[in-house]
Backbone as CSV, one residue per row, in Angstrom:
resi,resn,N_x,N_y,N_z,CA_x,CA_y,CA_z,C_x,C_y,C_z
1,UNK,0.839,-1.174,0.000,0.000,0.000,0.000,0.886,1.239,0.000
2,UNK,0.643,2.310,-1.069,1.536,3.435,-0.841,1.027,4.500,0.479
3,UNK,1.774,5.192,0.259,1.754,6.250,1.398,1.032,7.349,0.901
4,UNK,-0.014,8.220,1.212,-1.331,9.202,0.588,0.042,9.963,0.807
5,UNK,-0.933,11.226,-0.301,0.168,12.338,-0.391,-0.021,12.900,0.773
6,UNK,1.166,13.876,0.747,1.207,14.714,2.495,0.056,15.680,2.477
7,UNK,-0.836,16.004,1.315,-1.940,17.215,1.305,-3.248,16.012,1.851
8,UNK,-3.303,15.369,1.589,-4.227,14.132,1.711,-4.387,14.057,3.558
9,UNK,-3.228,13.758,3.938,-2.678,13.495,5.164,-3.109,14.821,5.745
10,UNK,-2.860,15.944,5.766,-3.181,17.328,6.902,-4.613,17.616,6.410
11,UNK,-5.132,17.465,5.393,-6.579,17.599,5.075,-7.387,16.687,6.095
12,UNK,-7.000,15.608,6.763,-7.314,14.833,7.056,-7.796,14.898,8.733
13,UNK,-6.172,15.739,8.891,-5.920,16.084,10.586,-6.994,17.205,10.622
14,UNK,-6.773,18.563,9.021,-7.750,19.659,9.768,-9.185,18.888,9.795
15,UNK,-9.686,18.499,8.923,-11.170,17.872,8.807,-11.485,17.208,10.608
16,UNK,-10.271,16.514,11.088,-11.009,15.408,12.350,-10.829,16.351,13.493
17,UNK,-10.003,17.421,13.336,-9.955,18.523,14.553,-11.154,18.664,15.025
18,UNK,-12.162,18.815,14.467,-13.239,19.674,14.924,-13.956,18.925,15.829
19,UNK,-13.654,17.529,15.452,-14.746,16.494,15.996,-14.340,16.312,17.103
20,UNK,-12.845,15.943,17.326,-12.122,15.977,18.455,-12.000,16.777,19.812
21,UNK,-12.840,18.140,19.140,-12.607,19.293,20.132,-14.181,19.243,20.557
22,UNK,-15.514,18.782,19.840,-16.290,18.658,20.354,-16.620,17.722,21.105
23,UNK,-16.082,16.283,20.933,-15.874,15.160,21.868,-15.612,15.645,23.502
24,UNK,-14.329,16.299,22.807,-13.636,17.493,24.236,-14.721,18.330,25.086
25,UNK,-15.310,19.477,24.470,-16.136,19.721,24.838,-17.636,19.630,25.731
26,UNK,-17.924,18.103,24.899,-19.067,17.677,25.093,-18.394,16.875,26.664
27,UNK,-17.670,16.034,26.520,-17.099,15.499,27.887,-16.808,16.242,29.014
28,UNK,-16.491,17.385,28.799,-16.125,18.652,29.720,-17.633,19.231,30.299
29,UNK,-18.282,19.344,29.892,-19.818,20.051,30.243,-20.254,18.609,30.994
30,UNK,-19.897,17.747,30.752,-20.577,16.417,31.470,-19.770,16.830,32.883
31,UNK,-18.358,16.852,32.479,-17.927,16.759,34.300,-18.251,18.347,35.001
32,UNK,-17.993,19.018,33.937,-18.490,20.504,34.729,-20.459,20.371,35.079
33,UNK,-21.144,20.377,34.769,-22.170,20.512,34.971,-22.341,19.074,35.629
34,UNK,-21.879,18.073,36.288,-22.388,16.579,37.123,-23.083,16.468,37.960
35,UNK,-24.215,17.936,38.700,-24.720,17.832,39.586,-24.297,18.404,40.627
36,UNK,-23.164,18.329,41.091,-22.314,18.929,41.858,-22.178,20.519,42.356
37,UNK,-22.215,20.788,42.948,-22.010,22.403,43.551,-21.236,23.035,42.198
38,UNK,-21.197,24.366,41.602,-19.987,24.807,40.893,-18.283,24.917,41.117
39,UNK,-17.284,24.438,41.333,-16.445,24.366,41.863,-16.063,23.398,42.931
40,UNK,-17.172,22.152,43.515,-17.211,21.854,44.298,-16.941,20.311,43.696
41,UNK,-16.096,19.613,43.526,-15.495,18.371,43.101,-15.971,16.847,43.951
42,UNK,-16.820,16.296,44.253,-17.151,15.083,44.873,-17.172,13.861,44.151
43,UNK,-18.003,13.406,44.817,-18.486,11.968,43.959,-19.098,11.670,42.520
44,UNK,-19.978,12.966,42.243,-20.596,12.788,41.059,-19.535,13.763,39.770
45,UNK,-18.896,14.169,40.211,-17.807,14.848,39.135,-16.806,13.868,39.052
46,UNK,-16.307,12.902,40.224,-14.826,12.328,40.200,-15.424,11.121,38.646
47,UNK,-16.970,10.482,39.190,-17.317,9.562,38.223,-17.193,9.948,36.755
48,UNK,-18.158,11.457,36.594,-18.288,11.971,35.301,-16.815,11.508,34.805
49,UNK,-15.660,12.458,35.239,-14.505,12.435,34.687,-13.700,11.500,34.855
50,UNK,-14.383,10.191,35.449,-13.318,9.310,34.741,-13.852,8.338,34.351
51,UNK,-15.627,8.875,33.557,-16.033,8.190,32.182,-15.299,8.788,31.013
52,UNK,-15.095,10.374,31.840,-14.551,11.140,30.241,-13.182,10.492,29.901
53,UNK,-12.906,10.570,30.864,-11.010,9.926,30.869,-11.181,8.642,29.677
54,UNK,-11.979,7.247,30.298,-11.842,6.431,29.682,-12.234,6.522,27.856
55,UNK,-13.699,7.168,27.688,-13.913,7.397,26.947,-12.551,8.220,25.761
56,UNK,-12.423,9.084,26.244,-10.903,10.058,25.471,-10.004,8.821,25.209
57,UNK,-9.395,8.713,26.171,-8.351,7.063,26.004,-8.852,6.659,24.697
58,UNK,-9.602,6.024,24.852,-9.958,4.621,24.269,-10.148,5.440,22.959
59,UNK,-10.854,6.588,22.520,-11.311,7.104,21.204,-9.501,7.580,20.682
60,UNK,-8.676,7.954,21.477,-7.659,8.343,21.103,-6.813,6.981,20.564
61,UNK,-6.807,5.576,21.033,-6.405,4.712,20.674,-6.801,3.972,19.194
62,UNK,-8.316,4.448,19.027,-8.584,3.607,18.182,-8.736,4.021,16.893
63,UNK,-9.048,5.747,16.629,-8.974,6.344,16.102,-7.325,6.814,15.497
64,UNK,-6.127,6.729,16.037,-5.272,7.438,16.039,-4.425,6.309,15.833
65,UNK,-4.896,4.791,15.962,-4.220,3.768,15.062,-5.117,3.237,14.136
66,UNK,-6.081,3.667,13.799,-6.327,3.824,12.415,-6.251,4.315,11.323
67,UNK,-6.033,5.312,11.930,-5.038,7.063,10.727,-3.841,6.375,10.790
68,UNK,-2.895,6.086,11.691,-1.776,5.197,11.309,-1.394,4.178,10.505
69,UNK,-2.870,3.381,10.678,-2.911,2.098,9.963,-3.363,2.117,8.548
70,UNK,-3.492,3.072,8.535,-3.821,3.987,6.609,-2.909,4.430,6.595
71,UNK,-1.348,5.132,7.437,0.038,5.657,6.567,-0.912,7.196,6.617
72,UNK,-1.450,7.848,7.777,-1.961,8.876,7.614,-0.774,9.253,8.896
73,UNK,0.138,9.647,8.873,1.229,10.296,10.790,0.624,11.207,10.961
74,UNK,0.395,12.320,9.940,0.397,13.623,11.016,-1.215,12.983,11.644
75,UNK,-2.274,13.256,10.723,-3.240,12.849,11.640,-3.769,12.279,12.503
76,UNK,-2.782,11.096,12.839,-2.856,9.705,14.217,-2.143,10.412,14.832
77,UNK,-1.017,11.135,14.589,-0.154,11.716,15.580,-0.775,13.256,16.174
78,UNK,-1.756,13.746,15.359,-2.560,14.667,16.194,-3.402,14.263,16.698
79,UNK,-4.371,13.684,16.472,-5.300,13.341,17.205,-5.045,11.920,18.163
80,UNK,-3.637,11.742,18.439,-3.088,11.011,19.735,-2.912,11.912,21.043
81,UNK,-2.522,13.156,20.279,-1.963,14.423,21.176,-3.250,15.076,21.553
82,UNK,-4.055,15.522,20.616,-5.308,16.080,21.341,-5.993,15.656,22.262
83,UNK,-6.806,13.791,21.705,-7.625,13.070,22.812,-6.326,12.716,23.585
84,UNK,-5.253,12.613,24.264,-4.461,11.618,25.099,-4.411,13.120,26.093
85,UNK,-4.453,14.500,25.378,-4.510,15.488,26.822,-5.930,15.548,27.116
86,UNK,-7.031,15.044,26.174,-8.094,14.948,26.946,-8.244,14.220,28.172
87,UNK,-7.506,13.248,27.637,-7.214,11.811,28.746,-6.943,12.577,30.313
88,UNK,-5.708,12.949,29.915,-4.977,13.334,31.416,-5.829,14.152,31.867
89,UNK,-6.098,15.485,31.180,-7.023,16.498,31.867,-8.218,15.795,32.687
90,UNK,-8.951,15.092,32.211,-9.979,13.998,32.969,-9.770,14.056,33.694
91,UNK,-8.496,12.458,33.466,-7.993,11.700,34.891,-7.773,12.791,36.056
92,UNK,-7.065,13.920,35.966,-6.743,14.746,36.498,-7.761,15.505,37.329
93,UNK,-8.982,15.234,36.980,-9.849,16.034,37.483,-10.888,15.092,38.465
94,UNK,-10.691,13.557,37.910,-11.105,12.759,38.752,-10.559,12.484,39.842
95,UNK,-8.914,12.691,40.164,-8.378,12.168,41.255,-8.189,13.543,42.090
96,UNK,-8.928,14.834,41.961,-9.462,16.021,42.441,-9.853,15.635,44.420
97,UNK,-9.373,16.076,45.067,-9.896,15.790,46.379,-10.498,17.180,47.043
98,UNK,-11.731,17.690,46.909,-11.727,18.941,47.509,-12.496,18.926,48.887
99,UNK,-12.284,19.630,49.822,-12.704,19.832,51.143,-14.044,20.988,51.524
């Protein structure tokens, strides 16, 4: 199988950006809005965000070795980098302890 041209390839990354950032988005309003006080991090935010976590993961894995697995880099390799800081940001917000 050859390798798509390199215009093929970033057409590819700008086109899936968008989706990526609404995934983002949409996961973010889940843990921000969870019921929870505004600012106030418990039980029902730690869960939200680390459905979002898993969810990001897993879309960043499967998506981002499939652009690979087509010989697409930049685009597996962006959208590894976008959803995988979705990832952390999550996780990050799930292991949140507030008083």
């Amino acid at each position: 199988m050859r390798q798509p041209a390199w215009w093929v390839d970033l057409l590819v990354a700008i086109v899936l950006i968008p989706a990526s950032v609404l995934l983002f988005i949409w996961h973010g309003a889940h843990v921000l809005f969870s019921g929870e006080d505004f600012g106030n991090v418990g039980r029902r935010t730690a869960i939200a965000a680390r459905r979002a976590a898993w969810i990001s993961g897993c879309a960043a894995v499967v998506v981002s070795g499939g652009l690979m697995a087509l010989r697409l880099w930049v685009a597996g390799s962006v959208h590894l980098l976008l959803l995988g800081a979705a990832t952390v940001l999550f996780a990050g917000a799930a292991t949140q302890r507030h008083r």
